[in-house]
C-alpha positions as CSV (number, residue, x, y, z in Angstrom):
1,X,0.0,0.0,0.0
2,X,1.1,3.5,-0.9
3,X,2.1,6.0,2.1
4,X,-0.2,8.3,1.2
5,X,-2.7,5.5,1.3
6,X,-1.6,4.1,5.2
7,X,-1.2,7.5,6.2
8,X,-5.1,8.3,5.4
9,X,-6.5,4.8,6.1
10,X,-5.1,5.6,10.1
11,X,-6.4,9.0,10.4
12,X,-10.0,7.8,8.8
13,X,-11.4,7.0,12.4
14,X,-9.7,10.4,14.4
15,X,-10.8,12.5,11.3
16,X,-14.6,11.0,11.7
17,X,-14.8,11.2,15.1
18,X,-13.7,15.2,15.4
19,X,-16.2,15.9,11.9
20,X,-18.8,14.0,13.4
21,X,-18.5,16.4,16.5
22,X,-18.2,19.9,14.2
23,X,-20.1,19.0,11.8
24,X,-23.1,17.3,14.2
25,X,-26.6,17.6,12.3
26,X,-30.0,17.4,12.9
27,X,-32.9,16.4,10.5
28,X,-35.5,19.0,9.9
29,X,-38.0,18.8,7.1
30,X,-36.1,15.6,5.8
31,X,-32.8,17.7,5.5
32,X,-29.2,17.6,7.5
33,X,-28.8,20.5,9.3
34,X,-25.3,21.3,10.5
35,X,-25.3,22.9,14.2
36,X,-22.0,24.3,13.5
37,X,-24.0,26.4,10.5
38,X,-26.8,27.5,12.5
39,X,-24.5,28.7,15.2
40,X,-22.9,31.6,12.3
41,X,-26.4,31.9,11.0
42,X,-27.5,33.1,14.4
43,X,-24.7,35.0,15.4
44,X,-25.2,37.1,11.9
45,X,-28.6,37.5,12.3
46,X,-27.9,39.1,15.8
47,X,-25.1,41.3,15.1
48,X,-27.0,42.7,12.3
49,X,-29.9,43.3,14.6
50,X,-27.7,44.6,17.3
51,X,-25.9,46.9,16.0
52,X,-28.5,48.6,13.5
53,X,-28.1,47.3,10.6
54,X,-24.8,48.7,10.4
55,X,-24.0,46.8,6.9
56,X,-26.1,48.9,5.5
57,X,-26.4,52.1,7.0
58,X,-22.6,52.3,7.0
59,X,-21.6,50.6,3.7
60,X,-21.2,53.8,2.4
61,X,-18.3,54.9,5.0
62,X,-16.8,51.6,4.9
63,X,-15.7,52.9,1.3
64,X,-14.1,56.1,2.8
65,X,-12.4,54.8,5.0
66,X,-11.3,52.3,2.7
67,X,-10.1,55.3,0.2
68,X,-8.4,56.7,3.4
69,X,-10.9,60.1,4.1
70,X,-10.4,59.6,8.0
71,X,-6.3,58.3,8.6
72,X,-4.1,60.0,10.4
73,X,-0.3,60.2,10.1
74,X,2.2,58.5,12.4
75,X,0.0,55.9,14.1
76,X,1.0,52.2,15.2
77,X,0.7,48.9,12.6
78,X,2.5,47.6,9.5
79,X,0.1,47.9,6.7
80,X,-2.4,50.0,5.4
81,X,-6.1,49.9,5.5
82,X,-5.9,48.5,1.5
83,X,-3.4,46.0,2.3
84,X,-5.1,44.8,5.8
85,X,-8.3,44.2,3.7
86,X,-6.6,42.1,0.4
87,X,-4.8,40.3,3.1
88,X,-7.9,39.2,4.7
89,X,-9.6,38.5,1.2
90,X,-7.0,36.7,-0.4
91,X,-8.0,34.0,2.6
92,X,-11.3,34.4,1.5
93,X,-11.6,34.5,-1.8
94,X,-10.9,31.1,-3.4
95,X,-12.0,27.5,-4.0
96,X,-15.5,28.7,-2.5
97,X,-16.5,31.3,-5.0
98,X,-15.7,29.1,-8.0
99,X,-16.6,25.4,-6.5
100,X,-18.9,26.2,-3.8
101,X,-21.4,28.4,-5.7
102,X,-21.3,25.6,-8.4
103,X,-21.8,22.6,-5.5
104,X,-24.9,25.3,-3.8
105,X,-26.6,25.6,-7.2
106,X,-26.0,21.7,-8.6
107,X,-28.0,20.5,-5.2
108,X,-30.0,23.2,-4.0
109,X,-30.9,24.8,-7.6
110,X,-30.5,28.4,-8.9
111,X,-32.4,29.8,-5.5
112,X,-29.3,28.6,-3.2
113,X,-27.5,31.9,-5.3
114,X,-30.1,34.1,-3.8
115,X,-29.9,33.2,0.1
116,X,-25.7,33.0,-0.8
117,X,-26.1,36.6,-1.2
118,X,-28.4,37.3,1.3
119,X,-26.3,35.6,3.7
120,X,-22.9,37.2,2.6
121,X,-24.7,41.1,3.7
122,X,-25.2,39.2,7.2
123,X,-21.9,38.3,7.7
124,X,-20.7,41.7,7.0
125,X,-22.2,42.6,10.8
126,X,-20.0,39.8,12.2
127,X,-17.1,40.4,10.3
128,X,-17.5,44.2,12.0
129,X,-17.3,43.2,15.3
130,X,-14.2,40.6,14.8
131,X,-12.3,42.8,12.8
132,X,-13.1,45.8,15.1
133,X,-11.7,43.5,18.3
134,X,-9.1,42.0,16.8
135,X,-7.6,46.0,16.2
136,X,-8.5,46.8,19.6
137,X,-7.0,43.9,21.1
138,X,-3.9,43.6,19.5
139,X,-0.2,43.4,21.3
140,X,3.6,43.6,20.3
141,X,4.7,40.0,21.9
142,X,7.9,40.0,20.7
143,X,10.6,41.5,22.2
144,X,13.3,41.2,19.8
145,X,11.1,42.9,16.8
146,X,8.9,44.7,18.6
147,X,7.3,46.5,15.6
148,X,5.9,43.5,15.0
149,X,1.8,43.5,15.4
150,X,0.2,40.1,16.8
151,X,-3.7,39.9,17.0
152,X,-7.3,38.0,17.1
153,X,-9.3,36.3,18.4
154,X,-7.0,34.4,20.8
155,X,-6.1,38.0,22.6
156,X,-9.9,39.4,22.6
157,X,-10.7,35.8,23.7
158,X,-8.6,36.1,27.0
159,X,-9.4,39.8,27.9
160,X,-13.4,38.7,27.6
161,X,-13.0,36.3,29.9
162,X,-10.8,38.5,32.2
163,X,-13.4,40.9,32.4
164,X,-15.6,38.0,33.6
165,X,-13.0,37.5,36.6
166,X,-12.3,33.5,34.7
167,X,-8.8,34.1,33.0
168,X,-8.2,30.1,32.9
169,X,-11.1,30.0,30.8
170,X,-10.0,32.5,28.9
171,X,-6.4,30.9,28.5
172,X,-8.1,27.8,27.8
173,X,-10.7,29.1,24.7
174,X,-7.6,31.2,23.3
175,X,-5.8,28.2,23.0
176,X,-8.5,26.0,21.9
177,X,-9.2,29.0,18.8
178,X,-5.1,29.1,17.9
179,X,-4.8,25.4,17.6
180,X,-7.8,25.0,15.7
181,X,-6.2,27.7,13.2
182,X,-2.8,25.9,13.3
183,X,-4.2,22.7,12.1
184,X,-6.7,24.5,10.3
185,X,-4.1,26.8,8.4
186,X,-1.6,24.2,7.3
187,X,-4.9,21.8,6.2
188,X,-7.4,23.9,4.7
189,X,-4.7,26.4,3.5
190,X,-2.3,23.9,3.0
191,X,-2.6,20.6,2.1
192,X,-6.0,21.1,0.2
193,X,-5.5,24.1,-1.9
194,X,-1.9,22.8,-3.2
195,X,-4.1,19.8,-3.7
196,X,-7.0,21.6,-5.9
197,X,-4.7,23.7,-7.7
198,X,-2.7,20.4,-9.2
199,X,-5.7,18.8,-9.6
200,X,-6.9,21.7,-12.3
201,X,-2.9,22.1,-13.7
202,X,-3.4,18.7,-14.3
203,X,-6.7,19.1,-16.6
204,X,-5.1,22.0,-18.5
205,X,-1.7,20.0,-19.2
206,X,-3.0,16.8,-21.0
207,X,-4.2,15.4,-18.2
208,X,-3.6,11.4,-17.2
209,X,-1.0,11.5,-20.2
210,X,0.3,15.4,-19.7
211,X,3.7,16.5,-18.2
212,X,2.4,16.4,-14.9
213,X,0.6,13.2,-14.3
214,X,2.0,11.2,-11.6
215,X,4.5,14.6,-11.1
216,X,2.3,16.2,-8.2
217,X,5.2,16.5,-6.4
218,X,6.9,18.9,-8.6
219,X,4.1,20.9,-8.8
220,X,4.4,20.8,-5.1
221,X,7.9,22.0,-4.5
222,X,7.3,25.0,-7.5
223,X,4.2,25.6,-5.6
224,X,5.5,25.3,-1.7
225,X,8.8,28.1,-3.3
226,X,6.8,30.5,-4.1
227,X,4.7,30.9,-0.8
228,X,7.9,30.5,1.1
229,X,9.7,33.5,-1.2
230,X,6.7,35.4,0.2
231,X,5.8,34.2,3.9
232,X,9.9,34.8,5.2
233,X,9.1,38.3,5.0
234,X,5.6,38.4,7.0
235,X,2.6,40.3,6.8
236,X,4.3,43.1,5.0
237,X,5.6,40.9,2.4
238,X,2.2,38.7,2.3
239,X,0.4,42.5,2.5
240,X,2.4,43.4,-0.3
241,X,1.9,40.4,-3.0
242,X,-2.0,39.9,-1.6
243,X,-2.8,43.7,-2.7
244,X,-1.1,42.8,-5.9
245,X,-2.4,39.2,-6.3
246,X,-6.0,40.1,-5.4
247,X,-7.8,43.1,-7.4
248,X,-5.8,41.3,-10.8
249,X,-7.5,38.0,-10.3
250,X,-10.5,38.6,-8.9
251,X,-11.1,41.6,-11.6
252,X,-10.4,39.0,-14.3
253,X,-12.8,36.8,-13.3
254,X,-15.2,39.4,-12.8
255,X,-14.6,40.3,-16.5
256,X,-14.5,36.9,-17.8
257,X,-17.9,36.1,-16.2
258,X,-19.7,39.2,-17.5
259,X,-18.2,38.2,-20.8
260,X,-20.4,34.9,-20.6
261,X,-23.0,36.7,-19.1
262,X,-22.8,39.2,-22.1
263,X,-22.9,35.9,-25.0
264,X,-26.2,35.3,-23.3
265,X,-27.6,38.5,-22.7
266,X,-31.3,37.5,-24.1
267,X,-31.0,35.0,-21.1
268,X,-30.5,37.4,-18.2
269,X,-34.0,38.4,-17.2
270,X,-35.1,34.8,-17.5
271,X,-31.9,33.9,-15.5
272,X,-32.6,36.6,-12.5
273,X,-36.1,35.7,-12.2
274,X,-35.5,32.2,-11.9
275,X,-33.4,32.9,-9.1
276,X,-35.7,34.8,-7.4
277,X,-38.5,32.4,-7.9
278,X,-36.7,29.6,-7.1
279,X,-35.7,31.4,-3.9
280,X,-38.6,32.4,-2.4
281,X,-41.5,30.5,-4.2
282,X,-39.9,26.6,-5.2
283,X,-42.9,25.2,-7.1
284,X,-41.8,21.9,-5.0
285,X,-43.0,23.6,-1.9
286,X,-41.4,24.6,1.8
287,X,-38.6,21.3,1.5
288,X,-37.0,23.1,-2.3
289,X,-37.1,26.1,-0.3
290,X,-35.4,25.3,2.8
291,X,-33.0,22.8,0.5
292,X,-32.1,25.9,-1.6
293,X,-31.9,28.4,1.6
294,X,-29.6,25.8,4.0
295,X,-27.9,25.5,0.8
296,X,-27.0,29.3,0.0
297,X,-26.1,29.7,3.7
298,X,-23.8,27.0,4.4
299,X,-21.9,27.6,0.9
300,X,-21.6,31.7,1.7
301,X,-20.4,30.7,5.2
302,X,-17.6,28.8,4.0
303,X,-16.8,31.3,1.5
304,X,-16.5,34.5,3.3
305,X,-15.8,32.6,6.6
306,X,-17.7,35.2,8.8
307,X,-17.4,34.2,12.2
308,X,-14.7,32.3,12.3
309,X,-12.6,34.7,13.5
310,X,-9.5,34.7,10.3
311,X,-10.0,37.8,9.2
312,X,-9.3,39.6,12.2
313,X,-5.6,38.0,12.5
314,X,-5.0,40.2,9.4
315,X,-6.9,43.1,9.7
316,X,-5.0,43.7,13.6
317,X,-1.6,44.7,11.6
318,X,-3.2,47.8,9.8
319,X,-2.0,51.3,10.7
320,X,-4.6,53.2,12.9
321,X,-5.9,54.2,16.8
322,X,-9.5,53.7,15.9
323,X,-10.5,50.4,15.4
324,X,-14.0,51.0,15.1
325,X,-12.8,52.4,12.0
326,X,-11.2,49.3,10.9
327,X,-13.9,47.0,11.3
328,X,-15.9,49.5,8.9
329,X,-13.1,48.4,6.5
330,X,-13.4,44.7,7.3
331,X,-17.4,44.4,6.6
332,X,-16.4,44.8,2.8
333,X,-15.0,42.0,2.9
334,X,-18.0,40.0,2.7
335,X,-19.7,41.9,0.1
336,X,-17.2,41.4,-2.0
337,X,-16.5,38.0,-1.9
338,X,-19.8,36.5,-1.9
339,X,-22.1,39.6,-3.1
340,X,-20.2,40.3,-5.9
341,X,-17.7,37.3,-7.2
342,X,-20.1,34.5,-5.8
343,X,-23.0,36.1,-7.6
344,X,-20.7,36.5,-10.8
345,X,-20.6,32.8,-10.5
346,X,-23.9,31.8,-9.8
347,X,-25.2,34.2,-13.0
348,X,-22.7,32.5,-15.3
349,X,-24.2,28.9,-13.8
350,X,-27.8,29.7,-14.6
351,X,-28.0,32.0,-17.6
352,X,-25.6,29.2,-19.4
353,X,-27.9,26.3,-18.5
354,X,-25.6,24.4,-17.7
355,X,-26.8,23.2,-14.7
356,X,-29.5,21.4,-16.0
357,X,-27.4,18.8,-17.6
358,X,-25.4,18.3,-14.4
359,X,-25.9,14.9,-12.5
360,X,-25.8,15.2,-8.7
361,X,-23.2,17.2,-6.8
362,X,-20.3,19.3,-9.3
363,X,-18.0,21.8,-8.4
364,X,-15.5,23.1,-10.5
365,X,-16.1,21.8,-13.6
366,X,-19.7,22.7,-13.9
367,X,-18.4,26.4,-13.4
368,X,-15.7,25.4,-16.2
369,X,-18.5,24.4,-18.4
370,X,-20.5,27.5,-17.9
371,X,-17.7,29.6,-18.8
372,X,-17.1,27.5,-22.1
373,X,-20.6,28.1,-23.3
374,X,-18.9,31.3,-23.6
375,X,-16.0,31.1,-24.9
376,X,-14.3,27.8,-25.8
377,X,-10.7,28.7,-24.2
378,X,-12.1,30.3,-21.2
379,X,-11.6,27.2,-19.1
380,X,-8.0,28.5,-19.3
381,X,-8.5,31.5,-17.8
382,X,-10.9,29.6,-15.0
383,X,-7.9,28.0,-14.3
384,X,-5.2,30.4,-13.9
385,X,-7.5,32.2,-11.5
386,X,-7.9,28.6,-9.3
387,X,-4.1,28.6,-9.3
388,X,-4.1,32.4,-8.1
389,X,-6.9,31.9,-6.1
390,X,-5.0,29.4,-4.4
391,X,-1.8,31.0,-3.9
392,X,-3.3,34.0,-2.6
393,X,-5.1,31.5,-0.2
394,X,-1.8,29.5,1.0
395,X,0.1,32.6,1.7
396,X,-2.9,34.3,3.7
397,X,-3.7,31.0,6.0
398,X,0.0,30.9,6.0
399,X,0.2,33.9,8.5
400,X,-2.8,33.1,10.6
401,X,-1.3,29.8,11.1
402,X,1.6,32.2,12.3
403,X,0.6,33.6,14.7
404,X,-1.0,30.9,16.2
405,X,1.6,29.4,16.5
406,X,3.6,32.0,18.2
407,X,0.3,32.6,20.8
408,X,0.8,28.6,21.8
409,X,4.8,28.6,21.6
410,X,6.2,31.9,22.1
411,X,6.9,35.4,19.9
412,X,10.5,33.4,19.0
413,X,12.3,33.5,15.2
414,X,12.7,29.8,15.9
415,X,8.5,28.7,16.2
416,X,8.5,31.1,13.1
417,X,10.9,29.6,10.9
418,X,10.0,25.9,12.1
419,X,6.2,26.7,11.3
420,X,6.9,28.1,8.0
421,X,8.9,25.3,6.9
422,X,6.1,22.7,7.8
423,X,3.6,24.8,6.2
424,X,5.7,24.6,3.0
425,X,6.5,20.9,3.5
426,X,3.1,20.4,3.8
427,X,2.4,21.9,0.4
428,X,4.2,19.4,-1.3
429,X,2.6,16.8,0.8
430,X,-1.1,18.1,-0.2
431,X,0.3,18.1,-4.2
432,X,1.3,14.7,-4.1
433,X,-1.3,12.4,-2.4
434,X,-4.7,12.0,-2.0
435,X,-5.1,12.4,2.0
436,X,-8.8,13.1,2.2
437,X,-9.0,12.3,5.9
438,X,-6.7,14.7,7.0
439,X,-8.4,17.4,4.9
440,X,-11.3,16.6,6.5
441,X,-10.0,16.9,9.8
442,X,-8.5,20.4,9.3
443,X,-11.8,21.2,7.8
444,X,-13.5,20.7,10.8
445,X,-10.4,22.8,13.0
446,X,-11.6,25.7,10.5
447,X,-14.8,25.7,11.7
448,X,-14.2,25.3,15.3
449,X,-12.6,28.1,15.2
450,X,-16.2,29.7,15.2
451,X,-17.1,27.9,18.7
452,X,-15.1,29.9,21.3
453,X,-14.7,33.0,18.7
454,X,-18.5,33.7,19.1
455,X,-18.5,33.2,22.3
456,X,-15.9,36.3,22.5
457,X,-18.0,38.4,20.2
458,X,-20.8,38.0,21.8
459,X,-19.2,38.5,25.3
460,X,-17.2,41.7,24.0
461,X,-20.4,43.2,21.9
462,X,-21.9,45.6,24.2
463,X,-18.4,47.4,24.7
464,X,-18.2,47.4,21.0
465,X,-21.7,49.0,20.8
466,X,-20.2,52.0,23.3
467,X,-17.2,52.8,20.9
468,X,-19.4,52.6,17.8
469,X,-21.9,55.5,19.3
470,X,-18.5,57.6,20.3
471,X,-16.8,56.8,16.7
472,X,-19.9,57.6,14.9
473,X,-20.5,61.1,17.2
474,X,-17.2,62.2,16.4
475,X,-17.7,61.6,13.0
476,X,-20.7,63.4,12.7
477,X,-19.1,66.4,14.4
478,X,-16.1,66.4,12.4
């Protein structure tokens, strides 16, 4: 048997055992609810609710602040407000916006697209709140660079709890959040996005008889250099390339799927009103409707990855006092990932027809058909973007991995440069083999991440509530 084979067939009963925990469902209306989901649903629903519908009524600002109306000069970080945010959406925007619209649509039909969307605006509230904590919280831990920024949840995690008078517990959910994002980082960001990207190089090289059949550890090692050329510098190197990286792909595919929308433009009020219908009024009653709603939801949640705390490792390094005014910044983020490029996705899907002649559950290659019905080559471009969309992915989870790490071991060169060589080890690993286990075991460390990181939010929200109403005062009487 092959290694990669013994290595998976012994981690099959530890990787069920911890999915079977995070991923625990319960049947409703004949469909597998995931508690896990409901949990982000919830906590989206109330932060929205809580804190005025601040994804809205402050969308506007967001932008400002964004184009830098309200910065100062000489304040404390490493990166700017631009940089904070592509850092944070280069971990977000991937696999999920190309796959995982495709996967929402081919089982919960065209009306998944509309609760994806609906759900993304949600998570913009609970990105606010994380983003804005994770600024507010942050430290320098390390005494022999102390420029250097460390923050998230695991620090906003402890001083909740201190506040409760319970520091253990708050030691003890900090450290349960950074391993989770350790394993979680070299995994998810890791092992199954090196895996993903070979798996499309491979289609676009000749496949089973192409240069790199049987070669996935090549593509590993080029792979696994490039992320390390980037990730020895830290965040303002990973900064740096993301806000580089980012607007370039995600603007191409953008352009490529209004293209196919475009070759099918007599289709596009048809398309949109299928959508809609579909959403809100399935002709196969209350069980299509929740199908296509759970759907949307749990697809836009692993997308934009609201609530699991990520985002607010990388948005912590960003040059400002106010962090209100950060977390203003950080609520784009969802918008754009799954309001805009999910939607991009999900349009292409449906005015194409494609999915109609799908058969069960696709992912990426019933978005690659959609974009052929377009334009025959256009797979190509589909799969530079996966391979960018990747990268950008690795180098991102890379750096929340990080500083994980450092929280658990210490703010010491030698946990850096031993974690950073593993991560890039374990690149190559993910290229070569098949370990499916072990990618669905860092999966479910992904999504842990959103047990005790909820908990802190909503421990920490009424403080957050106070500094809102003074930031938004002061801006008013600016």
């Amino acid at each position: 048997m092959e290694i990669d084979k013994i290595i998976d067939t012994a981690f099959e009963p530890v990787s069920n055992a911890v999915a079977s925990v995070i991923f625990y469902s319960i049947p409703l209306l004949g469909l597998e609810i995931k508690l896990v989901l409901i949990w982000l649903v919830v906590a989206a629903l109330f932060f929205t609710v809580y804190f005025g519908f601040i994804n809205v009524r402050c969308f506007a600002h967001g932008i400002d602040v964004l184009r830098g109306k309200y910065d100062h000069q000489n304040v404390d970080g490493q990166i700017n407000r631009f940089q904070a945010l592509m850092t944070s959406l280069s971990g977000t925007v991937g696999l999920g916006n190309i796959a995982g619209v495709a996967v929402a649509i081919s089982v919960g039909g065209p009306g998944a697209a509309f609760w994806m969307a609906i759900m993304g605006v949600l998570g913009m509230s609970t990105k606010f709140v994380e983003v804005t904590l994770g600024v507010k919280y942050r430290q320098h831990g390390s005494k022999k660079h102390p420029e250097a920024i460390s923050g998230g949840p695991m620090y906003y995690l402890r001083a909740a709890f201190d506040q409760l008078h319970k520091p253990q517990v708050g030691k003890f959910m900090a450290g349960l959040f950074a391993l989770c994002c350790v394993g979680g980082a070299i995994g998810a960001g890791g092992l199954f996005q090196a895996n993903q990207a070979y798996q499309q190089a491979l289609v676009v090289t000749g496949g089973e008889t192409g240069f790199l059949a049987e070669r996935g550890w090549l593509f590993g090692v080029f792979m696994a250099l490039l992320v390390g050329l980037v990730i020895l510098g830290g965040i303002k190197w990973i900064a740096a390339v993301a806000s580089s990286i980012v607007p370039v792909m995600a603007i191409t595919y953008i352009v490529a799927g209004l293209v196919v929308i475009g070759v099918h433009y007599e289709a596009i009020p048809g398309a949109v009103q299928t959508i809609f219908e579909l959403a809100l009024y399935p002709e196969a009653g209350i069980g299509a409707l929740m199908g296509a709603l759970l759907m949307g939801v749990q697809r836009a949640t692993f997308s934009n990855e609201a609530g699991l705390g990520s985002s607010a490792i990388a948005h912590s390094a960003v040059k400002t006092d106010v962090p209100v005014s950060q977390g203003m910044v950080g609520m784009l983020g969802p918008f754009i990932d799954t309001v805009v490029i999910c939607m991009v996705t999900a349009l292409v899907i449906v005015i194409s027809g494609t999915y109609v002649e799908g058969n069960g559950i696709e992912g990426v290659e019933l978005t690659s058909r959609a974009f052929a019905s377009g334009i025959s080559w256009f797979p190509y471009v589909l799969a530079v973007t996966v391979f960018l969309f990747a990268y950008s992915t690795m180098i991102s989870w890379s750096y929340y991995g990080l500083k994980c790490a450092t929280y658990l071991f210490g703010e010491y060169d030698i946990v850096e440069n031993i974690y950073k060589i593993m991560f890039c080890l374990f690149i190559v690993i993910g290229s070569a083999t098949q370990l499916s286990n072990i990618i669905l075991f860092t999966d479910s460390m992904v999504f842990a991440m959103a047990i005790p990181n909820i908990i802190g939010l909503y421990l920490l929200a009424p403080e957050i509530k106070k500094d809102l109403q003074v930031y938004l005062r002061d801006i008013r009487t600016r």
